[in-house]
C-alpha positions in Angstrom: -0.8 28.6 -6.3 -0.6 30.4 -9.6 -4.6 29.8 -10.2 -5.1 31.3 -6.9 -2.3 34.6 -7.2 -4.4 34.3 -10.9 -8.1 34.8 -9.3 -6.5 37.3 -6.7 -5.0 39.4 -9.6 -8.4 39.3 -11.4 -10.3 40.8 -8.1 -8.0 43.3 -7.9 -8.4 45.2 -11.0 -12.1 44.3 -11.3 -12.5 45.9 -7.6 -10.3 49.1 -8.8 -12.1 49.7 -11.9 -15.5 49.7 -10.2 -14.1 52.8 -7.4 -12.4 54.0 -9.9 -15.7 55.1 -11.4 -16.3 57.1 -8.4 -12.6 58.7 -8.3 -12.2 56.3 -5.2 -8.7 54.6 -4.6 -8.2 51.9 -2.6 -6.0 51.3 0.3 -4.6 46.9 0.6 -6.9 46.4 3.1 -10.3 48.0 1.3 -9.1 45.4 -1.1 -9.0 42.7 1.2 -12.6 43.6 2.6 -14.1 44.3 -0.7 -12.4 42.5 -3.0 -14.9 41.2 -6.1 -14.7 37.7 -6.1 -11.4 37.4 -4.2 -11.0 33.8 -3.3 -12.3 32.8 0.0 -8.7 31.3 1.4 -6.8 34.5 0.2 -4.8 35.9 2.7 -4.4 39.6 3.7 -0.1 38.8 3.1 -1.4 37.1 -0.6 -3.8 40.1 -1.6 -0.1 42.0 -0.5 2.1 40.1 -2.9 -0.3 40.7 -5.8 -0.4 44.4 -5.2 3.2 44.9 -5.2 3.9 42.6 -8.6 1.0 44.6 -10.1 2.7 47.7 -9.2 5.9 46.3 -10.6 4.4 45.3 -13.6 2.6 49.0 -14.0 -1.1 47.8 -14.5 -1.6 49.8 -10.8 0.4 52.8 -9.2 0.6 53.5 -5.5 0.8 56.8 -3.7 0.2 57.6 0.2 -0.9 54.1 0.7 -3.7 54.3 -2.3 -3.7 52.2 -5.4 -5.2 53.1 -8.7 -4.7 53.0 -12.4 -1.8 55.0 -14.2 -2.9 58.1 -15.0 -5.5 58.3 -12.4 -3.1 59.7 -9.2 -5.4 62.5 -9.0 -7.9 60.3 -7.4 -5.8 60.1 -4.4 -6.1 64.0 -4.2 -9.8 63.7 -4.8 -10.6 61.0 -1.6 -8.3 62.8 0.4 -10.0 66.3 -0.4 -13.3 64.4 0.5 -12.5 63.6 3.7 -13.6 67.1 5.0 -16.8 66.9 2.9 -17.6 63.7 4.4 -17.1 65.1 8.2 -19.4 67.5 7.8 -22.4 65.8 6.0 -22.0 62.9 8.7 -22.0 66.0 11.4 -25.0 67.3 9.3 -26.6 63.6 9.5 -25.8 63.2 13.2 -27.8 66.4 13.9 -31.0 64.8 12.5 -30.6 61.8 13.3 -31.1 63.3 17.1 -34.2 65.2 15.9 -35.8 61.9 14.7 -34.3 59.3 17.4 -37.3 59.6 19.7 -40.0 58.2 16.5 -41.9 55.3 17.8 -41.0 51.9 16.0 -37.8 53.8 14.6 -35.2 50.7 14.6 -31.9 51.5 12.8 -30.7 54.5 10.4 -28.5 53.7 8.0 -26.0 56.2 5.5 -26.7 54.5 2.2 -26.0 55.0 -1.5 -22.3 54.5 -0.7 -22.0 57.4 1.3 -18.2 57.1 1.9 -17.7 56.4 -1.9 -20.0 58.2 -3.9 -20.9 61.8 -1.5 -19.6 64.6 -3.5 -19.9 68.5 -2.1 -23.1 69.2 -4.1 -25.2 65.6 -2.7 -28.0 65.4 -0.5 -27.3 62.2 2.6 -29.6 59.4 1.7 -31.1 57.7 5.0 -31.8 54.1 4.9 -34.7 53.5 7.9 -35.6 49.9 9.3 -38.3 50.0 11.0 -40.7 47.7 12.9 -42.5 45.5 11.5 -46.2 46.6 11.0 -44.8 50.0 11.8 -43.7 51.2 8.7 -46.3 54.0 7.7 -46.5 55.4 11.3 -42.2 55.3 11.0 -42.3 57.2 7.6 -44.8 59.9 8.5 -43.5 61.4 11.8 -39.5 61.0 10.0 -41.3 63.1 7.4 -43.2 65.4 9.3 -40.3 66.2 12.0 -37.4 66.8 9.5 -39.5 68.7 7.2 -40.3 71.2 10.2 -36.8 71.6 10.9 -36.1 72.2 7.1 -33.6 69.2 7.0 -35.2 67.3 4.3 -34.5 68.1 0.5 -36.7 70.0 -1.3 -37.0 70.7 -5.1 -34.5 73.5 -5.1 -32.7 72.7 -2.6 -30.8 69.2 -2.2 -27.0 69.8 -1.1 -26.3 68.3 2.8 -30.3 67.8 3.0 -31.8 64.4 4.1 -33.5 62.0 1.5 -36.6 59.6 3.1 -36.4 57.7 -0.1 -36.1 54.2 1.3 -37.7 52.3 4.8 -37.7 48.8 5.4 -39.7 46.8 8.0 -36.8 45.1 10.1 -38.7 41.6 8.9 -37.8 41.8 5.1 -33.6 42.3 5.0 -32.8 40.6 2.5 -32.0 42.7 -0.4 -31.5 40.4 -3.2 -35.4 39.9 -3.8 -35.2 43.5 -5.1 -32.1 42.5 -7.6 -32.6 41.2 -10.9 -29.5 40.0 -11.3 -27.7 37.8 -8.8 -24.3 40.0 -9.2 -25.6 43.0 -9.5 -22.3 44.9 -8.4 -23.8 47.9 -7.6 -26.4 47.0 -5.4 -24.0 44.3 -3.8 -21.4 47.6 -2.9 -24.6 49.8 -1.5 -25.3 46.9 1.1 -21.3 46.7 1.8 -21.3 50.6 2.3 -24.0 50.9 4.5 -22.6 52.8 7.5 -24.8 52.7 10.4 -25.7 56.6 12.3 -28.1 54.6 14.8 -28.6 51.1 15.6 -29.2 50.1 19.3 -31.0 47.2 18.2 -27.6 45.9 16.2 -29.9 46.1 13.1 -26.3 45.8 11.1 -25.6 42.3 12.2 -29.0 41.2 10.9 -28.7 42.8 7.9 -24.9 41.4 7.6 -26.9 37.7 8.0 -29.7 38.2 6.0 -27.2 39.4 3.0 -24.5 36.8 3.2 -26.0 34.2 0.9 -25.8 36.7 -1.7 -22.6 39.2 -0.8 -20.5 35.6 0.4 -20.8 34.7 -3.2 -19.3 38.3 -4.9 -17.8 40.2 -1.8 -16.6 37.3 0.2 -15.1 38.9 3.0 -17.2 42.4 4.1 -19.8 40.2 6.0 -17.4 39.2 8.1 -17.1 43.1 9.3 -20.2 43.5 11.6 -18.3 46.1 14.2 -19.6 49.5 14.2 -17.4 52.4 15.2 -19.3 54.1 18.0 -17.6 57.5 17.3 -20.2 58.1 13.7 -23.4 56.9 15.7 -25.8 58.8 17.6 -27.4 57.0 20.8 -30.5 57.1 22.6 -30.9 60.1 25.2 -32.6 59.6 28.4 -35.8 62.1 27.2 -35.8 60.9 23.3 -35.8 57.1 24.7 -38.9 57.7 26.9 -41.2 59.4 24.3 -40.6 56.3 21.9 -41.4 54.1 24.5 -44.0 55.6 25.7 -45.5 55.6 22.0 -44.8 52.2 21.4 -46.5 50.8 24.0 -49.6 53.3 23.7 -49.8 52.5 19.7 -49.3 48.6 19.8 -52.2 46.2 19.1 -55.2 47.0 17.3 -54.7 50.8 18.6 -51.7 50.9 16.4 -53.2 49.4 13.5 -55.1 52.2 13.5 -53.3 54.7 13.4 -50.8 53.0 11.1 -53.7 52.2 8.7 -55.0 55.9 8.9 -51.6 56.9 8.4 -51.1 54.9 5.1 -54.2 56.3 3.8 -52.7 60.0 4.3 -49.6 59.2 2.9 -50.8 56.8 0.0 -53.6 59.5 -1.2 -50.2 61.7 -1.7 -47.9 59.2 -3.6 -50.4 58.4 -5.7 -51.2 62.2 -6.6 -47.4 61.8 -7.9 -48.1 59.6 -10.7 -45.0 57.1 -9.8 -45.4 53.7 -11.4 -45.9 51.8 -8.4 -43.8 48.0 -7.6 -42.3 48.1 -11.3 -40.1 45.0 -12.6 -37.3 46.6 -11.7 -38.0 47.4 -8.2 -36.8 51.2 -8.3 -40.4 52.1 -6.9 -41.9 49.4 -4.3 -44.7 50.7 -2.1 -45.9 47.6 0.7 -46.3 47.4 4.4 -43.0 45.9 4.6 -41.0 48.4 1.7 -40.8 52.1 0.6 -38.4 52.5 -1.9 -38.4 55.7 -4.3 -35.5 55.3 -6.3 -37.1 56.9 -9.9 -33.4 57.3 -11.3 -32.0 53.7 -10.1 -28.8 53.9 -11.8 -27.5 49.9 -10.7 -28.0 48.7 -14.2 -26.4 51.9 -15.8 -23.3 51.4 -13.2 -23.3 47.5 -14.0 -23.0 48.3 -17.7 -20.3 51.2 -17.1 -18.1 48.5 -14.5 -18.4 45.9 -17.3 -17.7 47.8 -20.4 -14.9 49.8 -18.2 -12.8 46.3 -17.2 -10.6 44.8 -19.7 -9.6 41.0 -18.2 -5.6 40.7 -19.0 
């Protein structure tokens, strides 16, 4: 019993000082679905206990239902403040999401980078796209094309509450650990946690949940077991938008579809070339394959790794 209260005690303060980072407090049951190596048997009335003799002890304060650190109340201030932020970029995200909903061999959209945790006023909305396999380059161009002519996409001035393209993902290669270095990388594992799905009427999320949960069961035991979607943030298919990719897909499949996803590459690979990125470097921050496009230049997982570990002091 005391190991296990011990273990419990450990997650806690490990979990808080990685949100802390982002000025993100945590209500008991955030810790229960995202406690850092909390103990698989741990019960939501156990993670309680602890919380309450680590607010006794004052190693964690609590205020309108949000822990954190002494000192750091004006967190609390901070997520609540955010709340209005966050309604309008995910209106904001919503509103393109229905521009780009009718793009053939468009599976799932996904609000990534931690969007509930990490958004600030000033940050763009990072799109995660899964797309069909084979698909991927026709996917890409016409999300590029259509948000760009609606001026919804960032640009090199302008990035506040504008949409990033910086990562697609055939629907065939899920599992994010291959692009992890390290098997605990903690900020990678919290940016698979955080995904919030905008439009998914494939249930993309539960395959994702699965494809993850070798890795996430190990670190974040319990936030693969939360697969249900709140339908009130997601944008559905409409009768019009659900024709026209229909219609596409089944006019662009087969060899007629290789086509025009291999003429389609060519256009698009002639222009991130011209860029000078290094292309499918060791650390996977740029990966560029029929199955990945991932243009993360400033990847800052190990930089938050190093920050969470430095920033913890075990007791």
């Amino acid at each position: 019993m005391i190991r296990g209260m011990h273990a419990i005690r450990r997650s806690i303060l490990q979990t808080l000082t990685y949100f802390d980072m982002f000025d993100y407090p945590l209500t008991k049951e955030e810790f229960f679905r995202y406690g850092w190596k909390l103990p698989a048997q741990s019960s939501f009335d156990r993670i309680t206990d602890v919380l309450r003799e680590l607010v006794k002890e004052g190693d964690i304060e609590i205020k309108h239902h949000f822990y954190f650190f002494p000192g750091r109340s004006k967190t609390v201030e901070i997520r609540r403040e955010k709340a209005w932020i966050l309604a309008q970029k995910h209106k904001k995200a919503q509103r393109a999401m229905r521009f780009i909903r009718w793009i053939p061999f468009l599976q799932a959209v996904f609000l990534c980078n931690q969007f509930e945790v990490s958004t600030r006023d000033e940050s763009d909305i990072d799109f995660l796209i899964v797309t069909k396999p084979g698909r991927i380059w026709v996917a890409r161009f016409f999300c590029i094309l259509v948000l760009g002519i609606m001026r919804l996409r960032i640009q090199k001035k302008t990035r506040k509450s504008k949409i990033c393209l910086s990562f697609f993902i055939s629907s065939d290669a899920l599992d994010f650990s291959k692009l992890s270095s390290r098997n605990d990388n903690v900020y990678f594992l919290y940016w698979i946690a955080l995904l919030m799905p905008l439009y998914d009427p494939q249930q993309i999320f539960k395959k994702v949940m699965k494809e993850n949960k070798h890795w996430l069961s190990e670190h974040i035991p319990h936030t693969s077991e939360y697969t249900h979607i709140n339908e009130r943030f997601m944008v559905s298919d409409g009768r019009l938008s659900k024709y026209i990719k229909s219609f596409f897909e089944k006019a662009w499949e087969g060899s007629y579809g290789d086509l025009i996803q291999s003429q389609l590459k060519e256009i698009q690979m002639k222009k991130i070339q011209a860029k000078g990125l290094k292309l499918n470097d060791p650390e996977h921050n740029i990966v560029v394959n029929d199955d990945m496009l991932k243009f993360h230049e400033n990847d800052r997982r190990t930089l938050y790794y190093d920050r969470w570990q430095n920033s913890y002091q075990p007791k």
